[in-house]
N, C-alpha and C positions, 0 to 999 in steps of 0.2 A: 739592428734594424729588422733581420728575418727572423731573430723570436720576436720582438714587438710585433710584427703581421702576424705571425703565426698564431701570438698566443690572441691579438683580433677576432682572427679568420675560428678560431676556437669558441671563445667567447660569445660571436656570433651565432653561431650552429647552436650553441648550449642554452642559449639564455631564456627566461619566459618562456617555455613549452604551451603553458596557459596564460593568455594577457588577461589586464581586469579590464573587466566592461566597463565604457564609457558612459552606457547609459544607467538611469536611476534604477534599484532593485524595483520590479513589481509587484506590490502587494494584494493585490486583489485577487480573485481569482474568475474562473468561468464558469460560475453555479448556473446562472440565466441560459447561456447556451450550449453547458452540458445537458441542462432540462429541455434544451431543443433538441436537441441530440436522442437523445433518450427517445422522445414523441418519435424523430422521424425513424429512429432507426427500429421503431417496433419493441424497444424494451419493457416487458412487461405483457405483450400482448401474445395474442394466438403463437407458437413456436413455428407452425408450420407455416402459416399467412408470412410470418418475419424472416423465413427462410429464403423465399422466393423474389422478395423484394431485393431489386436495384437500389440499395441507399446511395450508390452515387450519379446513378442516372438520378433520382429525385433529387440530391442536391443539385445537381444541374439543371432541373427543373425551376426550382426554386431560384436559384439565380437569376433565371430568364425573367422573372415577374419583378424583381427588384430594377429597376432603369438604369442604376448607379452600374450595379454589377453587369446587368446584360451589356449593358457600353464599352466596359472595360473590357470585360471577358472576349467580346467580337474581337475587339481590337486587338488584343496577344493574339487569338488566336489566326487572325488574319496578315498579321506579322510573321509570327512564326511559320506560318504553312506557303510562304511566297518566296519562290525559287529566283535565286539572282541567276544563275546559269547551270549549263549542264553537269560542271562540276562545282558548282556553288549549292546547296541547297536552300539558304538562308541567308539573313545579314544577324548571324550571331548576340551582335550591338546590340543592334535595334530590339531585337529578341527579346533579350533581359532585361531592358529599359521597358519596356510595354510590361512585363511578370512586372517588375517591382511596383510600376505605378500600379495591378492588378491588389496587389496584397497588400502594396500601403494606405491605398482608399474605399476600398470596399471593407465593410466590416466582417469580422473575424465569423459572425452566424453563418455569413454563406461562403466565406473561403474557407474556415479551418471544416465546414461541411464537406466541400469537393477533394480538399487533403488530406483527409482525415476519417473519411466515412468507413464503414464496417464492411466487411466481405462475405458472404456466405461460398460464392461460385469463383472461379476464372473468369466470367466477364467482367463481372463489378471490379474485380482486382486489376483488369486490365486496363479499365475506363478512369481508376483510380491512377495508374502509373502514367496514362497518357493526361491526367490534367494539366502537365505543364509541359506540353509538348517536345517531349525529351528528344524527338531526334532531330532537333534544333538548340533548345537552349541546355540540354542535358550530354548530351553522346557526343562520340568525336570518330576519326577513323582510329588514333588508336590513345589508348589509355596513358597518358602520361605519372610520372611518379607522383604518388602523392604530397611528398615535400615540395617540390615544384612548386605543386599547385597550390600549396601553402603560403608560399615565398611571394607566388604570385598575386596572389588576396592581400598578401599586408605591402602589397604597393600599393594600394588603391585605400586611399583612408578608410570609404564606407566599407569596402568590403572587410577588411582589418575590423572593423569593431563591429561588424556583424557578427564574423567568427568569435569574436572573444565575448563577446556575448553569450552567441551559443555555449561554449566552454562552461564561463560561469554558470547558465541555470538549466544546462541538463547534464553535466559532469556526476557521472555517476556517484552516487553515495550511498555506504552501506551504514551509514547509523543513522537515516530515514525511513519512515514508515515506507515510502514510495521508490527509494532509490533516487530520489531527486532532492536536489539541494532546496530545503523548506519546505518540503514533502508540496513546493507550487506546478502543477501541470500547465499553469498557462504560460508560466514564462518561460518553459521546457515550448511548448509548443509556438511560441512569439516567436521564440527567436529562432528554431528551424524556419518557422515559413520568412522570416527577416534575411533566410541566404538563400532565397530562390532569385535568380537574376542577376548572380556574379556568377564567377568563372569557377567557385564553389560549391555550384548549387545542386544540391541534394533531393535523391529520389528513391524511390523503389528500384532494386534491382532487379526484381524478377515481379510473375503476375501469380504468384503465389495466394491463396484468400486468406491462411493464417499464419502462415510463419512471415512476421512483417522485419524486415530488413532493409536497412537505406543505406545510402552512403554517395559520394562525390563520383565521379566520372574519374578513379584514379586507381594508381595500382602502389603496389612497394619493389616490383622489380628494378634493378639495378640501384638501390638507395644505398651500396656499399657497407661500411660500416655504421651507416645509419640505419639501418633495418630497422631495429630493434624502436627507436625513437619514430621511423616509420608506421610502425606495426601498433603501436599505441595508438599513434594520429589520427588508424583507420576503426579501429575498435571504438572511438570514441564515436561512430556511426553505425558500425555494423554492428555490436554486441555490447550495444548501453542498454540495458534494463531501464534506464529512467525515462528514456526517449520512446523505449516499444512500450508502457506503461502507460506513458501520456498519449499513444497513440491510440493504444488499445483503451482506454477508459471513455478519451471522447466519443470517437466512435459505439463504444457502448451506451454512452450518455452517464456513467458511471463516474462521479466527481469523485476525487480522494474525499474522504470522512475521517478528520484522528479522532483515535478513542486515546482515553487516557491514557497515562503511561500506569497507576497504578490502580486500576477498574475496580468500582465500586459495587459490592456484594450485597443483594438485600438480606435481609436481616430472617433469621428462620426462629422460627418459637421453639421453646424449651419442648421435647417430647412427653406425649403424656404418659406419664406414670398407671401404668398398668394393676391390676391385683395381682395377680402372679406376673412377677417382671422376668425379663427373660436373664438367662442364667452362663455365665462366661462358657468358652468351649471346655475348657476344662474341671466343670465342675456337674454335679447329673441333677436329677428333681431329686432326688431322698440327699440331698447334704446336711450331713449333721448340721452343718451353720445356720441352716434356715427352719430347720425344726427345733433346735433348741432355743433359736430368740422369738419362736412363735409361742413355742410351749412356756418359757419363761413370762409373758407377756400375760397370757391368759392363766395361770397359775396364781399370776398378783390380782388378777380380777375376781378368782372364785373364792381368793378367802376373805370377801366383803373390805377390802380397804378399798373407796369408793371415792377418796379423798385424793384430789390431782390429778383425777382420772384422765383429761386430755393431754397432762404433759407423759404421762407414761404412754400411752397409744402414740405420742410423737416419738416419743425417746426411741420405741421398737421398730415404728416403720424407716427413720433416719437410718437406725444402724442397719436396719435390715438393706437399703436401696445402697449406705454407703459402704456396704462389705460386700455386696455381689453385684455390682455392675463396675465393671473394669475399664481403669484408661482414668482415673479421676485423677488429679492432682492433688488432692486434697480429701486423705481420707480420715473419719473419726477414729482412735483407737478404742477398743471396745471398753477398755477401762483407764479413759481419762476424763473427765469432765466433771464437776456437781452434779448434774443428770444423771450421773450414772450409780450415785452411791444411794440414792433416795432407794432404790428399789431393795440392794440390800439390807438398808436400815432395815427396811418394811419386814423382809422377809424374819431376820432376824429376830426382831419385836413379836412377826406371829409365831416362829418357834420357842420364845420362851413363855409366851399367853397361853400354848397347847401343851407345855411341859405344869406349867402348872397348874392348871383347871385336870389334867390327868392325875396329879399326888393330891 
């Protein structure tokens, strides 16, 4: 009966590190409002003008004109900021309940704007880490283990497939373009903002403007001989590439683009053939090989055999471009072809014509 617990209590701890998501993969992605993205964040424009810019005070501008989002937004944030007592600062609950209806009914133009926006300075960075008012529904007095607080999301069903959501589509991958699983940054960035408003919910750690780092309100100290499975759980926040990727791009306005996997070369024309064509390194201008297939050449022209004449002017320029330009695959040997014996003939024929008009 205490191995059967045991090997339970084993079983337990081991099993599923990553759950499958519940919900459908998403295939879409956010071309529309990363090209919002883009506009507001100054992509493209003046560097200096784009420096100085608050892109998240403007996304919080933007909000404010939208009725849907100004509503919601009052409302977290007047939840969150209202003190039960002197040592209460918050009603926690309530907190997270106001963020979730915040992200599940406002569209993704003006939340993944305020989560997600670019930093040049520490303020912006700052205004960015304070959009979910972390020292209510984010901080605590002190950091509890991260398994814990793992243990503690998979009581709660939504919170359970929230995480395992996240798992699935920003679990790092190193045989994508993006480091993200279907090289999709929206469903990398769905399902982070889908764990803002559990007891999981993910932020900036610091107000950093480019080193972007997030991760849960938890630690690995005293995880025993769990460390190691600890240490994973926390990496999959603080040092995913797929995650600072999709954060880093919307905020650019910068959507993934695949290029092929085997890229298509345009087509370059054959080079032109020169009069004097230029001559391997290891051979000079006086090479016997190119003064004797010129001399040979013009040699059969002076003695009036006038007959064939453009196949012999071919036969010499061929041999001549295919013995001195190097790297060919394919080259003539100097004495193989039908082509090549016609000039012998010739020659031959005019030394016995000039042996015997001499006797």
């Amino acid at each position: 009966m205490i191995l059967a617990n045991a090997f339970c209590l084993f079983f337990f701890l081991g099993e599923e590190f990553y759950e499958a998501s519940p919900y459908e993969p998403v295939t879409a992605r956010l071309s529309d409002i990363f090209r919002l993205a883009s506009i507001f964040s100054g992509t493209g424009a003046d560097p200096a003008v784009s420096a100085k810019s608050n892109h998240c005070l403007d996304a919080a501008k933007a909000c404010n004109l939208n009725d849907n989002c100004k509503k919601l937004r009052s409302s977290y944030i007047s939840i969150c900021n209202r003190q039960i007592s002197p040592t209460e600062r918050c009603n926690r609950r309530k907190c997270h309940k106001a963020l979730r209806q915040f992200f599940d009914r406002v569209p993704g133009e003006y939340t993944y704007r305020m989560l997600f926006c670019s930093c040049q300075d520490q303020a912006c960075a700052e205004r960015r880490r304070q959009t979910i008012l972390p020292s209510c529904s984010y901080e605590d007095k002190e950091k509890p283990n991260c398994l814990d607080l793992r243990s503690l999301c998979r009581t709660d069903h939504l919170c359970r497939s929230r995480l395992a959501d996240f798992h699935a589509n920003c679990r790092a991958s190193y045989q994508t373009l993006t480091s993200c699983p279907t090289d999709n940054y929206q469903a990398c960035l769905g399902s982070y903002a889908g764990m803002i408003g559990f007891d999981i919910t993910p932020n900036y750690v610091d107000s950093s403007p480019t080193g972007i780092v997030v991760s849960p309100w938890c630690s690995c100290r005293g995880s025993g001989n769990l460390e190691e499975e600890c240490e994973k759980f926390l990496r999959d926040f603080t040092e995913n590439p797929c995650l600072r990727n999709a954060i880093q791009a919307f905020g650019n306005g910068t959507d993934v683009s695949l290029s092929p996997k085997n890229p298509s070369f345009q087509a370059t024309q054959a080079p032109r053939v020169e009069k004097t064509p230029s001559l391997p390194d290891d051979l000079s201008d006086s090479t016997s090989l190119g003064t004797r297939v010129i001399t040979t050449c013009t040699s059969v022209q002076e003695q009036g055999l006038r007959t064939n004449n453009s196949k012999e002017l071919s036969m010499c320029f061929t041999e001549l471009t295919t013995n001195i330009i190097p790297g060919r695959n394919k080259v003539i040997k100097p004495n193989s072809g039908p082509c090549r014996a016609r000039p012998s003939a010739a020659l031959t024929a005019v030394s016995f014509l000039m042996l015997k008009l001499a006797l």
